[in-house]
Residue, then its C-alpha position, 0 to 999 in steps of 0.5 A: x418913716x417921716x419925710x418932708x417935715x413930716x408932711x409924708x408918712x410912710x410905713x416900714x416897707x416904703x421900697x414896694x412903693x417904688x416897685x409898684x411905680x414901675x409896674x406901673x410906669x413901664x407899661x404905660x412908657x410901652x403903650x405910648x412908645x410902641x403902641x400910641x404912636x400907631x393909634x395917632x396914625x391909624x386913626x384921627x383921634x389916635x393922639x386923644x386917646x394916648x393922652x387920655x391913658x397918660x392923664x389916667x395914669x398921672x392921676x393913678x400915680x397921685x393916688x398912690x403917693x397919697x395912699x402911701x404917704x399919707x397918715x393912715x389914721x396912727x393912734x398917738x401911743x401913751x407914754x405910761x399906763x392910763x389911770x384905772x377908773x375904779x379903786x383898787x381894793x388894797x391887802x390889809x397887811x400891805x404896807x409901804x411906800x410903793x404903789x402895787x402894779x396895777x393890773x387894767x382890764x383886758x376889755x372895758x365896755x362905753x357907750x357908743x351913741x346909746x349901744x354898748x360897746x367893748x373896747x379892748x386895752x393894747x400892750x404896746x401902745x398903752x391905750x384902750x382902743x376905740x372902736x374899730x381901731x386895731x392894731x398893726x403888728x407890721x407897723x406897730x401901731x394903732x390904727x383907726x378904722x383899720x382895714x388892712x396893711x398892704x404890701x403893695x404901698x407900703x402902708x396901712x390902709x386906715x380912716x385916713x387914707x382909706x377913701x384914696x387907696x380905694x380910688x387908686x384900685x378904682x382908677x388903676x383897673x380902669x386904665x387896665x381896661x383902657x389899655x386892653x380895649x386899645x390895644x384891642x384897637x391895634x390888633x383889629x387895625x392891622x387884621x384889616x390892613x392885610x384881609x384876610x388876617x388872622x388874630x395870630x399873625x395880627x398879634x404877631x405883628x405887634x408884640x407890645x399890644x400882645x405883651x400889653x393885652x396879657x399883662x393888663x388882663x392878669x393885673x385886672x384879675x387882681x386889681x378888679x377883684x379888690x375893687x369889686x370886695x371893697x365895693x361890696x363892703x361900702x355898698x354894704x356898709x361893713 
């Protein structure tokens, strides 16, 4: 789905980008309703830190429209069948004035920087895919360096957008933990308010720094497992 003069591209399920920005709006507008404005009077750099989660989660939502709406690395499709390289040895018998259908090679092999390598042909899009490209049977489209297509933004994860999907699960499980460690914060401030104070009663206290403590430790299990494999496969080169 094209918008903006085809400056934004999205993929066929673009409404989970709007879920995905609430999952991630709400909790932040919590954090600083019912949260943040604790933090600014408990401590004298209280209004930093509500800045800080709110600048982090500007830069999570940038990252997500660019994941989303960006072009992955689609592959134009051809309009007809390439050319086959070789001659095609014809019946003697045959005779006429219409071409036989050709039949391509499922696989083909080029060299790639002096290596050998198999390419495979795409029905759909009528192309011999270059290396590492696959095609999306979501998106049905060939898409270069494919990864994976995400629910989650609505889109394939390809070449070109690969680098800014990364950093949006980089920076999200970052904020996940900023948020954790200050509601953490909260939590010990008001155990020390009234000592002795049990954990408890202190969480029972603030119920949005419990909501909030619970939420981003779940999400962290999610997020924070896909930006550790992803970073095992740069470290790794894969």
């Amino acid at each position: 789905r094209f918008f903006c003069g085809g400056r934004l591209i999205f993929g066929p399920d673009v409404r989970s980008v709007f879920v995905i920005l609430l999952l991630i709006i709400g909790p932040v507008a919590v954090f600083c309703i019912f949260v943040g404005k604790h933090l600014c009077k408990d401590y004298s750099n209280g209004l930093a830190m509500v800045v800080v989660v709110v600048i982090h989660a500007f830069i999570v939502l940038v990252l997500l429209l660019r994941t989303s709406g960006r072009d992955p690395g689609i592959i134009p499709r051809n309009a007809h069948p390439p050319e086959p390289e070789e001659d095609v040895n014809l019946p003697s018998n045959w005779s006429g004035s219409v071409t036989p259908k050709l039949k391509l090679p499922r696989m083909k092999d080029i060299l790639v920087n002096g290596v050998t390598v198999k390419i495979k042909y795409c029905d759909t899009c009528m192309l011999y895919r270059p290396p590492r490209c696959s095609h999306c049977s979501i998106c049905n489209n060939c898409v270069e360096r494919f990864d994976h297509h995400c629910p989650w933004v609505g889109q394939c994860i390809g070449r070109r957008n690969y680098p800014f999907f990364f950093m949006f699960i980089l920076s999200t499980t970052l904020l996940c933990f900023l948020v954790f460690v200050l509601c953490v914060l909260r939590v010990k401030k008001l155990m020390e308010e009234n000592s002795p104070h049990t954990v408890w009663k202190a969480l029972e206290r603030t119920s949005a720094s419990t909501f909030l403590m619970a939420y981003v430790f779940l999400a962290t299990w999610f997020v924070g497992g896909l930006t550790v494999f992803h970073t095992y496969l740069i470290g790794t080169n894969q």
